[in-house]
PDB file of N, CA, C and O in Angstrom:
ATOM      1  N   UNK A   1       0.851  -1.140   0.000  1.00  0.00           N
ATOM      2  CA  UNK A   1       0.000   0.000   0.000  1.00  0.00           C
ATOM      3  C   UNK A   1       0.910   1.218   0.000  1.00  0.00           C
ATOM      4  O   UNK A   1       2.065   1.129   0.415  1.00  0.00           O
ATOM      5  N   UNK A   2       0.425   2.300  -0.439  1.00  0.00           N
ATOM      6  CA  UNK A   2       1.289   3.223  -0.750  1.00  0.00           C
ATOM      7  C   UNK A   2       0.151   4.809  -1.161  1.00  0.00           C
ATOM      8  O   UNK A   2      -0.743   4.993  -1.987  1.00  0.00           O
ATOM      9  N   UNK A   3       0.901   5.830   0.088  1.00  0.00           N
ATOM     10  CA  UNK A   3       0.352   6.954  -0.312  1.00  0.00           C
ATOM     11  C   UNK A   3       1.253   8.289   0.125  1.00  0.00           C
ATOM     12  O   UNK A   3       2.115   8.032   0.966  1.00  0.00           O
ATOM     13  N   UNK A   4       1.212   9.114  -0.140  1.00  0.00           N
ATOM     14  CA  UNK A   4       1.549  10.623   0.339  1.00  0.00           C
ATOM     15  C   UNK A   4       1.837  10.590   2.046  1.00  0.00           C
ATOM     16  O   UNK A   4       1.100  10.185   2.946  1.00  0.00           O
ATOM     17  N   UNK A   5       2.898  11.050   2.092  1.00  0.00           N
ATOM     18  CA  UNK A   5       3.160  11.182   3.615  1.00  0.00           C
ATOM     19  C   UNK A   5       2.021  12.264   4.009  1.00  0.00           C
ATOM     20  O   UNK A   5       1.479  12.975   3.163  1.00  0.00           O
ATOM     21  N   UNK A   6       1.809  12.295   4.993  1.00  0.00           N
ATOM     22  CA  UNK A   6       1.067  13.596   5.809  1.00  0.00           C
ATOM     23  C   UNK A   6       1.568  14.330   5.869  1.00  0.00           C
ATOM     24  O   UNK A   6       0.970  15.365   5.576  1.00  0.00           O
ATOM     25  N   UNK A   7       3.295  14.495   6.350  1.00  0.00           N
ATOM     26  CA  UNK A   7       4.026  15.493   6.660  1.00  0.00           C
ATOM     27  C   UNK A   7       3.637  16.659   4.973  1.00  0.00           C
ATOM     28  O   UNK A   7       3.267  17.823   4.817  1.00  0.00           O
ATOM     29  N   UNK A   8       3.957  15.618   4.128  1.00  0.00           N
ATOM     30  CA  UNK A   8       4.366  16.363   2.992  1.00  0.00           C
ATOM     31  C   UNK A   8       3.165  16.911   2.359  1.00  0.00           C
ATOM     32  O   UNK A   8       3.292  17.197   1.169  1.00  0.00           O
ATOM     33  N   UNK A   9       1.779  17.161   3.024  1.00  0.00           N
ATOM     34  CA  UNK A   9       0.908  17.604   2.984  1.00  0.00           C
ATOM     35  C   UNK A   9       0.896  18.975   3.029  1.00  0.00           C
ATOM     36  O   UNK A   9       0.123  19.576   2.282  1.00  0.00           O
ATOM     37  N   UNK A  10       1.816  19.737   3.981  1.00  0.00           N
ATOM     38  CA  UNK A  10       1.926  20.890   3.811  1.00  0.00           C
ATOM     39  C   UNK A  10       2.398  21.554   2.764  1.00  0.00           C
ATOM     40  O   UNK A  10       2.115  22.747   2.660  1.00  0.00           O
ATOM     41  N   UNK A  11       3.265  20.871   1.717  1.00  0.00           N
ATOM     42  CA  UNK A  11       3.955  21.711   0.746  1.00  0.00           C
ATOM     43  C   UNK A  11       2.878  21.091  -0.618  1.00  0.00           C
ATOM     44  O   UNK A  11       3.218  21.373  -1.767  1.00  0.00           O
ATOM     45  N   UNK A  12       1.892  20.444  -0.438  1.00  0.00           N
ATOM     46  CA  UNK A  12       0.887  20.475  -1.892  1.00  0.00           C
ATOM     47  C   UNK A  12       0.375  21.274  -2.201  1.00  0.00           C
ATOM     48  O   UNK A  12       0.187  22.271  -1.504  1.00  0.00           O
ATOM     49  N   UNK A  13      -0.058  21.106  -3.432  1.00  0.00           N
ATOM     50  CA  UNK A  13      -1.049  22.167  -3.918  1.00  0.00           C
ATOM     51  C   UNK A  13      -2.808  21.643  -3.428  1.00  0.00           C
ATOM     52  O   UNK A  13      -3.258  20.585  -2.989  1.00  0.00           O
ATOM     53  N   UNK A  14      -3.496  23.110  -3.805  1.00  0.00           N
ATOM     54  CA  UNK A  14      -4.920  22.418  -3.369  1.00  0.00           C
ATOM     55  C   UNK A  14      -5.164  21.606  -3.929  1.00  0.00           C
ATOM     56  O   UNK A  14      -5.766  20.696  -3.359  1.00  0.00           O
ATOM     57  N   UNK A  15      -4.818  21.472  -5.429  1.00  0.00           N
ATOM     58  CA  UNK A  15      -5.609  20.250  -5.983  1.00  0.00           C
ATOM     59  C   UNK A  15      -5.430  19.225  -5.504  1.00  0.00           C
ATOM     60  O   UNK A  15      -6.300  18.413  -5.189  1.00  0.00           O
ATOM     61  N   UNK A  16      -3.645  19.063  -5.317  1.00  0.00           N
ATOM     62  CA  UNK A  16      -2.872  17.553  -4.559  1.00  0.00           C
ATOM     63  C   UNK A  16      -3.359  17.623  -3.234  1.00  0.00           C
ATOM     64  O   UNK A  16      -2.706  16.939  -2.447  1.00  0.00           O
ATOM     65  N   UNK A  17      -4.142  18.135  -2.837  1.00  0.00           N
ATOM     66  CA  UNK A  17      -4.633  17.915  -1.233  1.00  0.00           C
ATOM     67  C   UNK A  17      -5.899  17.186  -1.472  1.00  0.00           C
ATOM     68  O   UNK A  17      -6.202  16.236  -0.750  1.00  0.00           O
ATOM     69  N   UNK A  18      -6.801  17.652  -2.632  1.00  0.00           N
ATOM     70  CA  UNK A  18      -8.265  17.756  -2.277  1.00  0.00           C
ATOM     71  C   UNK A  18      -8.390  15.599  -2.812  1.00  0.00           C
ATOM     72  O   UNK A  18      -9.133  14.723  -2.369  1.00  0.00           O
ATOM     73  N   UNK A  19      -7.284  15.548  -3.884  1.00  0.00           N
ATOM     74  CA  UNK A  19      -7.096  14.001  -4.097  1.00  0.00           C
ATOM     75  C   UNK A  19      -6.595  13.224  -3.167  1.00  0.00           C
ATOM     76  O   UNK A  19      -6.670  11.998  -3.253  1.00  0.00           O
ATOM     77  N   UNK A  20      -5.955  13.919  -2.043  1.00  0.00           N
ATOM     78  CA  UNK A  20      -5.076  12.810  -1.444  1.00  0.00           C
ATOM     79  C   UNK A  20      -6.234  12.947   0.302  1.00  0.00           C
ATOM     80  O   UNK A  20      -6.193  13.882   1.103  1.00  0.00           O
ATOM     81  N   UNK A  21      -6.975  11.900   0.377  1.00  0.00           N
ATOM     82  CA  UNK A  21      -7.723  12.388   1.214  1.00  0.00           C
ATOM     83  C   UNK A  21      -7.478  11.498   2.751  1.00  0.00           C
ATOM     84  O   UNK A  21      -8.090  11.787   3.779  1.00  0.00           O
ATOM     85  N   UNK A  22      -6.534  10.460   2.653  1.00  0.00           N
ATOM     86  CA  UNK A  22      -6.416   9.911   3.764  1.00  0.00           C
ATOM     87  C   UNK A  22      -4.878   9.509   3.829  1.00  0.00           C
ATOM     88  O   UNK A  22      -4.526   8.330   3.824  1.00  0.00           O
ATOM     89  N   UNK A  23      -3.944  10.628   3.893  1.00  0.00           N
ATOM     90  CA  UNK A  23      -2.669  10.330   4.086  1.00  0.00           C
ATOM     91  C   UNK A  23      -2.266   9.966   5.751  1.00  0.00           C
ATOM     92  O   UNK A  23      -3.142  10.132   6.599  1.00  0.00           O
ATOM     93  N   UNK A  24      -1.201   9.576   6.067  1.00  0.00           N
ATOM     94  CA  UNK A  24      -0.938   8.636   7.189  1.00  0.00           C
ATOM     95  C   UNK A  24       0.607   9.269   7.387  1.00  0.00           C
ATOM     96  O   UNK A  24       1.177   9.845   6.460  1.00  0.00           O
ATOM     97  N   UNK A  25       1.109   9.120   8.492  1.00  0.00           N
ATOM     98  CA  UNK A  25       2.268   9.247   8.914  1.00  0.00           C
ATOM     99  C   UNK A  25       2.738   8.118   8.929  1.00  0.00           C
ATOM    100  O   UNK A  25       1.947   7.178   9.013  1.00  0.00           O
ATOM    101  N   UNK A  26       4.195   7.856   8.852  1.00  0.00           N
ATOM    102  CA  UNK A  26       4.673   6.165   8.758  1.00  0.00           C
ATOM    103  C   UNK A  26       4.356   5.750   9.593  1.00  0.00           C
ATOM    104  O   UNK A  26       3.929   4.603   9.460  1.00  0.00           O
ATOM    105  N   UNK A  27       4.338   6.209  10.669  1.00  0.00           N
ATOM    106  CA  UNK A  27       4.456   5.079  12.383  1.00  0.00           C
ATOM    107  C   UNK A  27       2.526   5.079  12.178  1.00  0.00           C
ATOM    108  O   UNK A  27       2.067   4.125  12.805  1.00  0.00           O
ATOM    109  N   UNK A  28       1.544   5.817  11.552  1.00  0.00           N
ATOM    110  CA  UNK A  28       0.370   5.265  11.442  1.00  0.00           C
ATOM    111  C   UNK A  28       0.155   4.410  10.609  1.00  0.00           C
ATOM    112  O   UNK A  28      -0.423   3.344  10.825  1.00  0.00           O
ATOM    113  N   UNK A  29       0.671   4.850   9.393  1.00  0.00           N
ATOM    114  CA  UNK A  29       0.716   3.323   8.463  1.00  0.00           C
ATOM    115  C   UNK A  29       1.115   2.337   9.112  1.00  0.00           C
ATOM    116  O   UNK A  29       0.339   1.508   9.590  1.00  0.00           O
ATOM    117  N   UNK A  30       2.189   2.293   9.207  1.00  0.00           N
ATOM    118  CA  UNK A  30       3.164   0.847   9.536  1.00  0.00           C
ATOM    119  C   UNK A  30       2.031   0.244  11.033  1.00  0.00           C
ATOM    120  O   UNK A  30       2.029  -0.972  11.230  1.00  0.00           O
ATOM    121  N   UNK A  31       1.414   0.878  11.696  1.00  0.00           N
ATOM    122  CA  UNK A  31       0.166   0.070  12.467  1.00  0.00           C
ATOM    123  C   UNK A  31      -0.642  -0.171  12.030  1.00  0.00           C
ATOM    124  O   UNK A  31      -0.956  -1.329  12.305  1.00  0.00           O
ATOM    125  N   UNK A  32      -1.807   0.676  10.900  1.00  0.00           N
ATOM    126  CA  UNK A  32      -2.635   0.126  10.185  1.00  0.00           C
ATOM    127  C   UNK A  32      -2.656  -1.144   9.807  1.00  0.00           C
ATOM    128  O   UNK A  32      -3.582  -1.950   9.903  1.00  0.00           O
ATOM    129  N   UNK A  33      -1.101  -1.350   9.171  1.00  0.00           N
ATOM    130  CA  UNK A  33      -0.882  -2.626   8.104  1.00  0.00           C
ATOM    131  C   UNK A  33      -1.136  -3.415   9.318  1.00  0.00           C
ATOM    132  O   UNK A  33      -2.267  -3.816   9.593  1.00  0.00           O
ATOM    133  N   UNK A  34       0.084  -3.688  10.185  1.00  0.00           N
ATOM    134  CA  UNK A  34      -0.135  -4.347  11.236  1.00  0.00           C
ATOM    135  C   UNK A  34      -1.227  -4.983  11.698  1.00  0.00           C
ATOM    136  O   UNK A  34      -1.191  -6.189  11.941  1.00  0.00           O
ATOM    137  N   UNK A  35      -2.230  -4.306  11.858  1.00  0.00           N
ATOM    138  CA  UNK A  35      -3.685  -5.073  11.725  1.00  0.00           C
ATOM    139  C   UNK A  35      -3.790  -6.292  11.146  1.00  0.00           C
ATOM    140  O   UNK A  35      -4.044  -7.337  11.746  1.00  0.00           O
ATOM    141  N   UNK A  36      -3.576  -6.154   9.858  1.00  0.00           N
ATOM    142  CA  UNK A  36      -3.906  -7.072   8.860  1.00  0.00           C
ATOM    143  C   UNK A  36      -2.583  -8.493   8.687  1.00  0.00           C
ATOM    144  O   UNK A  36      -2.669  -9.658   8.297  1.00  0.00           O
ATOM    145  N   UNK A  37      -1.425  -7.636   9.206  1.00  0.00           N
ATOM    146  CA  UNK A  37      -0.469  -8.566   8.640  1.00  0.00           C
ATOM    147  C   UNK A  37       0.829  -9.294   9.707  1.00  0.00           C
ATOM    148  O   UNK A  37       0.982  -8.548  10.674  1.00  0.00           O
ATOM    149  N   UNK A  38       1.553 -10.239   9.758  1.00  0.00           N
ATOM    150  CA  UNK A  38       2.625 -10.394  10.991  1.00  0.00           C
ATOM    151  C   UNK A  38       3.380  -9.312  10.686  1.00  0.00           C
ATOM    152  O   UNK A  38       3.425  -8.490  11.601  1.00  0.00           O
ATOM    153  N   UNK A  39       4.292  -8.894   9.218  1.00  0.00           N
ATOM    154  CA  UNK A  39       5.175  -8.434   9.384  1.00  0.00           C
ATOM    155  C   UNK A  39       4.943  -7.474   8.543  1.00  0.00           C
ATOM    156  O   UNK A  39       4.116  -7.683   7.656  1.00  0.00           O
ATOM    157  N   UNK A  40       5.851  -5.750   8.651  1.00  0.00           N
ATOM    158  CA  UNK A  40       4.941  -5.058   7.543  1.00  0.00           C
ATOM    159  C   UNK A  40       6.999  -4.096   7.416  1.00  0.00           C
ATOM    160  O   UNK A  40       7.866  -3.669   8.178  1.00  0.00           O
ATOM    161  N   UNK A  41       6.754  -4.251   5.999  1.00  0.00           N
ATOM    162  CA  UNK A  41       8.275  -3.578   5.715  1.00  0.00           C
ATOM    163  C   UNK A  41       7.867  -1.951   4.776  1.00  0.00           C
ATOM    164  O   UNK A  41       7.301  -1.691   3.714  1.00  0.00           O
ATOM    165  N   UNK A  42       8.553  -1.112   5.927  1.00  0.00           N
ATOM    166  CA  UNK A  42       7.563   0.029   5.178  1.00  0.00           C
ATOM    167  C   UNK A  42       9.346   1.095   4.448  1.00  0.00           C
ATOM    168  O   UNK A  42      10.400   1.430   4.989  1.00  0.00           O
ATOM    169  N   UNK A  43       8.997   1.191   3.590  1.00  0.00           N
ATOM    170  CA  UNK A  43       9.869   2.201   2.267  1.00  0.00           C
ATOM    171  C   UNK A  43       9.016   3.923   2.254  1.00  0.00           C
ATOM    172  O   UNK A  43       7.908   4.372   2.547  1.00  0.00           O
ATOM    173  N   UNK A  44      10.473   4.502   1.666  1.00  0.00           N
ATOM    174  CA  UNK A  44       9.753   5.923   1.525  1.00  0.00           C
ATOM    175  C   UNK A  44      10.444   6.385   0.318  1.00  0.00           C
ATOM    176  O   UNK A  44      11.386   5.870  -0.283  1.00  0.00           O
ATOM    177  N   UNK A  45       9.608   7.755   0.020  1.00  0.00           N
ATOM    178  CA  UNK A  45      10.266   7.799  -1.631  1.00  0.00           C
ATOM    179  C   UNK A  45      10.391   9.235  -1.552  1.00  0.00           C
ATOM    180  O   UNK A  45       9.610   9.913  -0.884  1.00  0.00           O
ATOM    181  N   UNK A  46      11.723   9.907  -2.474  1.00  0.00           N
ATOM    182  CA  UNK A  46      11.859  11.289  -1.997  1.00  0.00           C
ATOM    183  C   UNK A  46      12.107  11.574  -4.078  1.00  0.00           C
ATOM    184  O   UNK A  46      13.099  10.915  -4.392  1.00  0.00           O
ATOM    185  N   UNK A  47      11.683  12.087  -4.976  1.00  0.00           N
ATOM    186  CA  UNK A  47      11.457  12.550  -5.775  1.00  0.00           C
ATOM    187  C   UNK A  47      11.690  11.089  -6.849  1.00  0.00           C
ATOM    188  O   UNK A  47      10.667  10.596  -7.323  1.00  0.00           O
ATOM    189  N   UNK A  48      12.909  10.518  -7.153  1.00  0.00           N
ATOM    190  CA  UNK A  48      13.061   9.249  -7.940  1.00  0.00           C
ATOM    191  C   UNK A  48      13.494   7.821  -6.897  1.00  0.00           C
ATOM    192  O   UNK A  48      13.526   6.642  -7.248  1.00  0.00           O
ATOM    193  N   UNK A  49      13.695   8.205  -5.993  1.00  0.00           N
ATOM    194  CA  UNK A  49      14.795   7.648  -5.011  1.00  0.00           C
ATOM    195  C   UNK A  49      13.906   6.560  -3.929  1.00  0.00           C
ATOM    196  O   UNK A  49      13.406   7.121  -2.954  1.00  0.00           O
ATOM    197  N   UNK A  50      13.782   5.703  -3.998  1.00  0.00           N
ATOM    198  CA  UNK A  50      12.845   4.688  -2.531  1.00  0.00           C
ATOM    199  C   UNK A  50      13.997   4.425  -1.468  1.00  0.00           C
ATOM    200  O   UNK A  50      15.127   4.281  -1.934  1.00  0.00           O
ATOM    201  N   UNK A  51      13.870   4.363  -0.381  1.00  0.00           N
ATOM    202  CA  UNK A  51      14.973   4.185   0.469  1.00  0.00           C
ATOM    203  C   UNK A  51      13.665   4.169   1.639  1.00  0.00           C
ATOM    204  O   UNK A  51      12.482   4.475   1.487  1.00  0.00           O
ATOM    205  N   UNK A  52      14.413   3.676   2.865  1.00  0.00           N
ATOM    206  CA  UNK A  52      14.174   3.176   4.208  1.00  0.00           C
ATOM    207  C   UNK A  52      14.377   4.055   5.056  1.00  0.00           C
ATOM    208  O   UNK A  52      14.299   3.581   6.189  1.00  0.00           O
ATOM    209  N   UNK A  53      14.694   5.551   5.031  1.00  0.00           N
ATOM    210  CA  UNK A  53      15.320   6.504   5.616  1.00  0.00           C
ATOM    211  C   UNK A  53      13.841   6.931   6.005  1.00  0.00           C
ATOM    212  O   UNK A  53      12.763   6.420   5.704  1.00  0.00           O
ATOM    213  N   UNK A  54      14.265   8.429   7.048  1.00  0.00           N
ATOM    214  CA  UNK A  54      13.289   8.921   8.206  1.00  0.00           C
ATOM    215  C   UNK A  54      12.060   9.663   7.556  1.00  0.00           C
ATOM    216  O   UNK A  54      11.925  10.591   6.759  1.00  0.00           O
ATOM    217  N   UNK A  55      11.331   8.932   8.174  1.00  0.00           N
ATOM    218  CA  UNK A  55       9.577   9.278   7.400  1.00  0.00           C
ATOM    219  C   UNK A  55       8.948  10.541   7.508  1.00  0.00           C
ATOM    220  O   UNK A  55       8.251  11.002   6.605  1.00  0.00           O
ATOM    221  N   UNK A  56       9.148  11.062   8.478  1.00  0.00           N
ATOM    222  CA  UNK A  56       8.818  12.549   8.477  1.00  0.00           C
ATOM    223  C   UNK A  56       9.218  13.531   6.927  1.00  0.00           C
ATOM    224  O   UNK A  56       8.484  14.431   6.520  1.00  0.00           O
ATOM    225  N   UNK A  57      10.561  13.094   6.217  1.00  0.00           N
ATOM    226  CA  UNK A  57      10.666  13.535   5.796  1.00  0.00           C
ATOM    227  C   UNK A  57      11.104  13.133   4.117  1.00  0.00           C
ATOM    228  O   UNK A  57      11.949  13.401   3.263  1.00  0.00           O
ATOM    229  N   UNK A  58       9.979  12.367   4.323  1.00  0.00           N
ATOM    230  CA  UNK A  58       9.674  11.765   2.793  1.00  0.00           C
ATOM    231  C   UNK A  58       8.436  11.565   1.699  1.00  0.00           C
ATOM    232  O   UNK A  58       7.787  10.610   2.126  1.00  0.00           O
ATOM    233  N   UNK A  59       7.991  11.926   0.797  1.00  0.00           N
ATOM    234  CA  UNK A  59       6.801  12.210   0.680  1.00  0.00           C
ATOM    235  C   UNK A  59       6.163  11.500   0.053  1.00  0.00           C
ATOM    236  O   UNK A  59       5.095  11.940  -0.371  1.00  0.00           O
ATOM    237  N   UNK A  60       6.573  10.056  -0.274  1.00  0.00           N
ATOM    238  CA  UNK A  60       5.458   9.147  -0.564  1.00  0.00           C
ATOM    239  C   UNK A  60       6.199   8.083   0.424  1.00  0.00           C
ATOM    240  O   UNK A  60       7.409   7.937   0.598  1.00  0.00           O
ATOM    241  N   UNK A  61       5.041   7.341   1.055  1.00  0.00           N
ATOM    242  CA  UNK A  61       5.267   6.054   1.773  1.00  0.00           C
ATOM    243  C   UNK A  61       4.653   4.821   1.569  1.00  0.00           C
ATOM    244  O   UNK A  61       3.425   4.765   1.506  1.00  0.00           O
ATOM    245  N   UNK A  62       5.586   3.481   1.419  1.00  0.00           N
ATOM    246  CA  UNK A  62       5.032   2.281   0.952  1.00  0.00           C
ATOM    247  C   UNK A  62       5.121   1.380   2.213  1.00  0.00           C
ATOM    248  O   UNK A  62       5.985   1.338   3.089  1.00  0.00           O
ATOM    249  N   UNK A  63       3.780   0.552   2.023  1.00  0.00           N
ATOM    250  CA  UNK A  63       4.180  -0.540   3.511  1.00  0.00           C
ATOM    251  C   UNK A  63       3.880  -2.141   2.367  1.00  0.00           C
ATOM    252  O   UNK A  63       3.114  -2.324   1.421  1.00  0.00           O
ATOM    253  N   UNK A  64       4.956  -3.087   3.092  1.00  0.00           N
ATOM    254  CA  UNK A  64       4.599  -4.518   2.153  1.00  0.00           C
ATOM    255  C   UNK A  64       4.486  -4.976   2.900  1.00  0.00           C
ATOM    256  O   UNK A  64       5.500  -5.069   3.592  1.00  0.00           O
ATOM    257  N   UNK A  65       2.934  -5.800   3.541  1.00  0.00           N
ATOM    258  CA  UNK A  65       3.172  -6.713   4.317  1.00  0.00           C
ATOM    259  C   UNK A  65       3.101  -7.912   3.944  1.00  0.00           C
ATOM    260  O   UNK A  65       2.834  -8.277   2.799  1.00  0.00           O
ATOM    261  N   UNK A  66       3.348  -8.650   4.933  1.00  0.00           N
ATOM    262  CA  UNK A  66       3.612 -10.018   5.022  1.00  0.00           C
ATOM    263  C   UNK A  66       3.113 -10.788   5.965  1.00  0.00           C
ATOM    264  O   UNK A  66       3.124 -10.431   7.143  1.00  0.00           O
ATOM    265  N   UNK A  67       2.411 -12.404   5.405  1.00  0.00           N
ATOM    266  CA  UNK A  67       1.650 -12.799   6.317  1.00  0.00           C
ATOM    267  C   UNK A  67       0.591 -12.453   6.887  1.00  0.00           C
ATOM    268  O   UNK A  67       0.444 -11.818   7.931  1.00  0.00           O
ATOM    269  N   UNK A  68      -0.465 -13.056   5.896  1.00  0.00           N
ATOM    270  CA  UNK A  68      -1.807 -12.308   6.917  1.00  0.00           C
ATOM    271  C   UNK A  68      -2.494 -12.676   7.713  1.00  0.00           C
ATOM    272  O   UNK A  68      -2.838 -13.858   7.689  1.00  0.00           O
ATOM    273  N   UNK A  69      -2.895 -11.924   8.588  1.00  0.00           N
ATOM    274  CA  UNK A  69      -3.502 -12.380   9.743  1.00  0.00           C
ATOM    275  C   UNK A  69      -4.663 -13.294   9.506  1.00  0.00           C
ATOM    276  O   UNK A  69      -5.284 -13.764  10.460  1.00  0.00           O
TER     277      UNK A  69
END
């Protein structure tokens, strides 16, 4: 699953706000998934780039889980 950080909510435009209607912070994602799954490996993406680095400050976020409940 994969959407728009929250953080990076502040620097959209209205339009990119009014589409993106349920963005998540990582540490909320990465529990959401949790729900559903044992293990959940969450990625972040900063213009071309996916990496594992600090979520606050990345503006799209992916979670893969694994194992479902």
């Amino acid at each position: 699953m994969g959407m728009p950080s929250l953080e990076s909510q502040a620097y959209a435009s209205e339009g990119s706000k009014q589409g993106h209607v349920n963005c998540k912070t990582g540490k909320d994602l990465k529990a959401l998934m949790l729900d559903y799954f044992h293990n959940v490996f969450m990625f972040s993406m900063n213009d071309e780039v996916v990496h594992t680095g600090f979520f606050p400050m990345s503006h799209y976020l992916f979670a893969l889980g694994v194992g479902k409940k």
